[in-house]
DSSP file (Angstrom, degrees, kcal/mol; ACC not computed):
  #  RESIDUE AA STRUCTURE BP1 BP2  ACC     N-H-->O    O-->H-N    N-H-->O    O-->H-N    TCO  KAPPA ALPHA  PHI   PSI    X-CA   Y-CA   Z-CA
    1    1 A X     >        0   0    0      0, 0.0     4,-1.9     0, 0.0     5,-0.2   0.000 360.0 360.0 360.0 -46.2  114.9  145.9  100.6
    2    2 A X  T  4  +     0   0    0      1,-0.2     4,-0.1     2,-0.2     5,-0.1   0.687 360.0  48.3 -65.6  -9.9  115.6  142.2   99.9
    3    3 A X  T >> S+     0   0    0      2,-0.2     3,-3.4     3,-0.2     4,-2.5   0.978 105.0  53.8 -20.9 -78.4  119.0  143.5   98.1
    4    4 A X  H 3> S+     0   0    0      1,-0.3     4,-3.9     2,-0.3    -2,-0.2   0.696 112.6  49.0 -69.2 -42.4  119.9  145.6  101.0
    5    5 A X  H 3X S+     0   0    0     -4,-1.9     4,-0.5     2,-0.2    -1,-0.3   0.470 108.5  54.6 -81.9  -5.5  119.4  142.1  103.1
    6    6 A X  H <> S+     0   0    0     -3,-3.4     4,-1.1    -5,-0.2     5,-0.3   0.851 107.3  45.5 -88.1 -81.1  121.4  140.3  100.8
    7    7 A X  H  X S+     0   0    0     -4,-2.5     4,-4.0     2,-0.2     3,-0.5   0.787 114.4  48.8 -16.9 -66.6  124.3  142.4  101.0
    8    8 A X  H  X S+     0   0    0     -4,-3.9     4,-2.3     1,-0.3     5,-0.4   0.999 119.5  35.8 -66.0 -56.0  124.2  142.7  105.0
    9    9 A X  H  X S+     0   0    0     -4,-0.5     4,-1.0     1,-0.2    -1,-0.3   0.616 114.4  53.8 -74.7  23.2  123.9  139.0  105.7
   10   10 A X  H  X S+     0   0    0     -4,-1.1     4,-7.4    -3,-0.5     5,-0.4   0.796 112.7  53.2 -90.4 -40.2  126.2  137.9  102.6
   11   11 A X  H  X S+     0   0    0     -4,-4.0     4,-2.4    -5,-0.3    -2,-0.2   0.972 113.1  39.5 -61.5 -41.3  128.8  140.6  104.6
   12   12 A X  H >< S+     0   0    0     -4,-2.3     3,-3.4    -5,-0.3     4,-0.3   0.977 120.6  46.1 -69.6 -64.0  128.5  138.9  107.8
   13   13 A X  H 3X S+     0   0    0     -4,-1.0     4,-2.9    -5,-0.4    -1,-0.2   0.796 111.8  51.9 -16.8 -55.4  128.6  135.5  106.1
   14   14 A X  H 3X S+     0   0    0     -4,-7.4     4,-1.0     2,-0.2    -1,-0.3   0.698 110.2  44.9 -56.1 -34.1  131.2  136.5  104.2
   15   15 A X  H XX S+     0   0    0     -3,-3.4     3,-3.0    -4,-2.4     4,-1.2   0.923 114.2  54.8 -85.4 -89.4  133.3  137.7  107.2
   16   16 A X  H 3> S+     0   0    0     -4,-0.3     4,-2.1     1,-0.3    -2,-0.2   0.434 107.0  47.0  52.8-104.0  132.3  134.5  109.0
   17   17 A X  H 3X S+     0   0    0     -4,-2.9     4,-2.4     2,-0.2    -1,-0.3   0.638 108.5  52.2 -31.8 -47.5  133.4  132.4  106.6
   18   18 A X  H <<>S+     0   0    0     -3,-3.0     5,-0.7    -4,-1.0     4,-0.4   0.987 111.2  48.4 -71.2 -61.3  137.0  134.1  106.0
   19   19 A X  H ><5S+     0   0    0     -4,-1.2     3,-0.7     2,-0.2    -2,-0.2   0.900 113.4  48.7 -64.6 -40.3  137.8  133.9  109.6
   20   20 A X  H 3<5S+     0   0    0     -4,-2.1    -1,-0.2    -5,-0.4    -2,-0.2   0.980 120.8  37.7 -62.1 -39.1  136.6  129.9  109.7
   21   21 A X  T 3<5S-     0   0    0     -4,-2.4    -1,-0.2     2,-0.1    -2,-0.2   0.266 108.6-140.4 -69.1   2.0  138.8  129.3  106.5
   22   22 A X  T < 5 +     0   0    0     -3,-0.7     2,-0.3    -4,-0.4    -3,-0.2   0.839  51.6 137.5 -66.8 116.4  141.3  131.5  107.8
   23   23 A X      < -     0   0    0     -5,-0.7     2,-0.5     2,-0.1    -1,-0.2  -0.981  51.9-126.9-158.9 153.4  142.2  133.0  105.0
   24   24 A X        +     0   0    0     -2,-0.3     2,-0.2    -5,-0.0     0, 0.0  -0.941  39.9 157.8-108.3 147.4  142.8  137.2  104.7
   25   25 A X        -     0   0    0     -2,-0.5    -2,-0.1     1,-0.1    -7,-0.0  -0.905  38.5 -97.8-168.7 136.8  140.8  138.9  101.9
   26   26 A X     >  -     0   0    0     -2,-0.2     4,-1.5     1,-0.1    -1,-0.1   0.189  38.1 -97.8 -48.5 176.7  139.7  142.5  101.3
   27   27 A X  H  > S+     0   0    0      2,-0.2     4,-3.0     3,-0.2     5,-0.2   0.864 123.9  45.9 -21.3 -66.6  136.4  144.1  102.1
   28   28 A X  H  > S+     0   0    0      2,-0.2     4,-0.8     1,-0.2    -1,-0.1   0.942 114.3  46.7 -62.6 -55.1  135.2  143.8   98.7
   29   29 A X  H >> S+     0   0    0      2,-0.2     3,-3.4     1,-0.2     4,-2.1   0.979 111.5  50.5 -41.6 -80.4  136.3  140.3   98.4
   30   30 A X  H 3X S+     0   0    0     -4,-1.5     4,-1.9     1,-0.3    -1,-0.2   0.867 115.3  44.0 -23.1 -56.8  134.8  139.1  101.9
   31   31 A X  H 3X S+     0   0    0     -4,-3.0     4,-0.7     1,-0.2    -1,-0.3   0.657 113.7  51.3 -85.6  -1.5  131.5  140.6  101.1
   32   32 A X  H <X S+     0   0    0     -3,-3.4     4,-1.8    -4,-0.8     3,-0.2   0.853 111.4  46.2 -85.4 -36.7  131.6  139.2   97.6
   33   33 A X  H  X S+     0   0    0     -4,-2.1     4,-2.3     1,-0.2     3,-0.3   0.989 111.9  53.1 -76.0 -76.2  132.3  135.8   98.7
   34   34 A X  H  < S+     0   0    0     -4,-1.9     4,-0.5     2,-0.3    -1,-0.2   0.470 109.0  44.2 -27.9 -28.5  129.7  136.0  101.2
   35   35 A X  H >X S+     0   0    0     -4,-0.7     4,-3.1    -3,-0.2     3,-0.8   0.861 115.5  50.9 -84.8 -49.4  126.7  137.1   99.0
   36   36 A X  H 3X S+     0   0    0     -4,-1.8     4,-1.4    -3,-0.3    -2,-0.3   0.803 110.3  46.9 -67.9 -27.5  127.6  134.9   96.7
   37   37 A X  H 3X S+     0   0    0     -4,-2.3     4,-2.1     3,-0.2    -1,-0.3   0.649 105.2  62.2  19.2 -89.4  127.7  132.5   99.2
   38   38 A X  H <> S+     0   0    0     -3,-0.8     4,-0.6    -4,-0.5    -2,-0.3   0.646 106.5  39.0 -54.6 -52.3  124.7  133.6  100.3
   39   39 A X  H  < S+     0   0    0     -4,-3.1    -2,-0.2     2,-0.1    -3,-0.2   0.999 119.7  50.2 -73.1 -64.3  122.6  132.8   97.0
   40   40 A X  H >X S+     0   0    0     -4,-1.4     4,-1.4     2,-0.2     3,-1.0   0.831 118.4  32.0 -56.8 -87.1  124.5  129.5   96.7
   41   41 A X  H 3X S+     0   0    0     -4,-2.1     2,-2.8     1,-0.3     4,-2.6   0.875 118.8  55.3 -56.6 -85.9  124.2  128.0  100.3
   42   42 A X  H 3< S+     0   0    0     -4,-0.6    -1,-0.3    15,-0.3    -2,-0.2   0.102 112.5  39.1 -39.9  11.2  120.6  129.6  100.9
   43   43 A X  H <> S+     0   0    0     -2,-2.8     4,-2.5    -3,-1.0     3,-0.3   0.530 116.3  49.4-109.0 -69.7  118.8  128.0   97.7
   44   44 A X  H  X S+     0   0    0     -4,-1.4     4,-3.4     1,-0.2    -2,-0.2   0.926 120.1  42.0 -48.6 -45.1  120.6  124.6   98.0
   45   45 A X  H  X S+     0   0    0     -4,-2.6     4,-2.7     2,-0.2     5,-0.3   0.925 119.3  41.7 -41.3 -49.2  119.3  124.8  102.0
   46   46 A X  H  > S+     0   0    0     -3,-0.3     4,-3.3    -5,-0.2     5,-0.3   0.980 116.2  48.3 -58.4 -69.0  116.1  126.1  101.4
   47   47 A X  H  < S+     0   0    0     -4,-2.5    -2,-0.2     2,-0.2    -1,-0.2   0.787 119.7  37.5 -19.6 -68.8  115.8  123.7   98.5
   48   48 A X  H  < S+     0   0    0     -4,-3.4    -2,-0.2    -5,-0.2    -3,-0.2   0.977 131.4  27.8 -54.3 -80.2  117.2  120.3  100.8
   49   49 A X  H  < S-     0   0    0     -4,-2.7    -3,-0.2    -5,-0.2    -2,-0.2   0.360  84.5-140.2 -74.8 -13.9  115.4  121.3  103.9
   50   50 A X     <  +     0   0    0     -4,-3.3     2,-0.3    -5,-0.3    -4,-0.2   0.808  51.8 144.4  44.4  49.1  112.4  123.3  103.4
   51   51 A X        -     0   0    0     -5,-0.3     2,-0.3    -6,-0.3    -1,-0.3  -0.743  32.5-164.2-117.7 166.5  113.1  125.4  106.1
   52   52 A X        +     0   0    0     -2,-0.3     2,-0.2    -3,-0.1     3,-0.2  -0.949  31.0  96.1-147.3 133.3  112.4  128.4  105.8
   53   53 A X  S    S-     0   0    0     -2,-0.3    -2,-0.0     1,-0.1     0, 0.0  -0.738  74.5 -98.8 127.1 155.0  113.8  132.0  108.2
   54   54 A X  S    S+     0   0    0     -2,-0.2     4,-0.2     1,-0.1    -1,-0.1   0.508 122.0  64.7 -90.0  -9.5  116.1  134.4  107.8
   55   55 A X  S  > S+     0   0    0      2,-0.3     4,-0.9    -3,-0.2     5,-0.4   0.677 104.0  50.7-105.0 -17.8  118.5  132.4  110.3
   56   56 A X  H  > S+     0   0    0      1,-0.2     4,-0.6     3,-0.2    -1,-0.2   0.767 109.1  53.3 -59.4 -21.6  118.6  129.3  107.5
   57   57 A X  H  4 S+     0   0    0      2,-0.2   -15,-0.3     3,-0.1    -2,-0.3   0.468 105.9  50.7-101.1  -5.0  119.4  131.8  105.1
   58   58 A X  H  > S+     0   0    0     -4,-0.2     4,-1.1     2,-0.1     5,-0.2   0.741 115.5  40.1 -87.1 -29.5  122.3  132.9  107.2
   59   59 A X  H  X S+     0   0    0     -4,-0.9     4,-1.0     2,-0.2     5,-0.5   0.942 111.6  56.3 -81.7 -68.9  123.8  129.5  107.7
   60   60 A X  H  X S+     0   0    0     -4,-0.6     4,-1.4    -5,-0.4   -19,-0.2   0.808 108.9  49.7 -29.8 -25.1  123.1  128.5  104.1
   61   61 A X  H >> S+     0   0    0    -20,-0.3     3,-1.1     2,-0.2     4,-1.0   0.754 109.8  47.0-103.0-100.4  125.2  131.7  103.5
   62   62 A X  H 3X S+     0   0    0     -4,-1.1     4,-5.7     1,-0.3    -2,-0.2   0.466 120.8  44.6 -11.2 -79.3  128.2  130.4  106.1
   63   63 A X  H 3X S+     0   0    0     -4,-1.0     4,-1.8     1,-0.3    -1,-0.3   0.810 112.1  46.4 -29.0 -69.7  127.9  127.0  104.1
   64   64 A X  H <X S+     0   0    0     -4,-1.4     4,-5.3    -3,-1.1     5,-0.4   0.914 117.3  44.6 -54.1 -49.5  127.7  128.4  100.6
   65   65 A X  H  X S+     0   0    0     -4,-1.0     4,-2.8   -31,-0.2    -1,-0.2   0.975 116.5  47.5 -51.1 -47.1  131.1  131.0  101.5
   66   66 A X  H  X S+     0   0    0     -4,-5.7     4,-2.1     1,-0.2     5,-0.3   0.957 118.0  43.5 -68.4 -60.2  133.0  127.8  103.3
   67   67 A X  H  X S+     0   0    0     -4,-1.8     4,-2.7     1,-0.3    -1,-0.2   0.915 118.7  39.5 -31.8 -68.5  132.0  125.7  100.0
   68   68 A X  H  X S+     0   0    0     -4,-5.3     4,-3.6     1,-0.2     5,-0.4   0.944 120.2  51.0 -54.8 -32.6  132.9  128.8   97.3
   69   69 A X  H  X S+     0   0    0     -4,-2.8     4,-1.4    -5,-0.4     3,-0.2   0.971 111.5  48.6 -64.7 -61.0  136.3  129.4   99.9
   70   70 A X  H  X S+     0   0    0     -4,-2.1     4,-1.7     1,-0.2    -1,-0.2   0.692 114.8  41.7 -22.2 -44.9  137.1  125.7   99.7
   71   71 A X  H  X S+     0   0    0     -4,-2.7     4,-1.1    -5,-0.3     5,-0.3   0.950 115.4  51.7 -89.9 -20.2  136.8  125.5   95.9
   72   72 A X  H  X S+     0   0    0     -4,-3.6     4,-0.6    -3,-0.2     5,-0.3   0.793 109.0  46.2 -59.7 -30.6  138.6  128.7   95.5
   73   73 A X  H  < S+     0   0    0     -4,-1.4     3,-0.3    -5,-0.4    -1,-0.2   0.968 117.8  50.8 -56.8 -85.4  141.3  127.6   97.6
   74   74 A X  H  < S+     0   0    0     -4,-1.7    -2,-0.2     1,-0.2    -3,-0.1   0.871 130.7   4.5 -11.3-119.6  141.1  124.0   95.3
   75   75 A X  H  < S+     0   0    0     -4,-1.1    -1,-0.2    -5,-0.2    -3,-0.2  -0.137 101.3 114.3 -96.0  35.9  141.2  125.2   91.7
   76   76 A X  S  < S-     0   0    0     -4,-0.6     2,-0.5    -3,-0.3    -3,-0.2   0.417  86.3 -62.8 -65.4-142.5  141.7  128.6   92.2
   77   77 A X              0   0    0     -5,-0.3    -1,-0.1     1,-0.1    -2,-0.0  -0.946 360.0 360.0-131.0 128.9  145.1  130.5   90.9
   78   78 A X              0   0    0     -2,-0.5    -1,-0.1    -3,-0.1    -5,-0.0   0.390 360.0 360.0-103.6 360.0  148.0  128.9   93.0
């Protein structure tokens, strides 16, 4: 089940994220950026703040997408 909850909030993150960056990216992409995101932002949150909720791990997953979109953006393939 915690999978299944990774997935859905990474997708929403993910989506989220793309529309704050505005940047256009597939399905696959979106929800890829977004889990990954999701682990990324949500550890470092949890980790700084010691907060704790599923709505800390959904902003830790915003953060973590804007971060990964930002470096992808950066030093990504131009």
């Amino acid at each position: 089940m915690p999978l299944v909850m990774l997935i859905v909030v990474g997708a929403a993150a993910g989506y989220l994220a793309t529309r704050l960056m505005r940047i256009d990216t597939n399905v696959v992409v979106t929800v890829s950026i977004g889990v990954l995101g999701a682990l990324l932002g949500g550890l470092v949150l949890r980790f700084l703040l010691t907060v704790t909720g599923w709505m800390a791990g959904f902003v830790g997953a915003v953060l973590g997408a804007m971060l990964l979109i930002w470096a992808w953006r950066t030093y990504g393939p131009k």
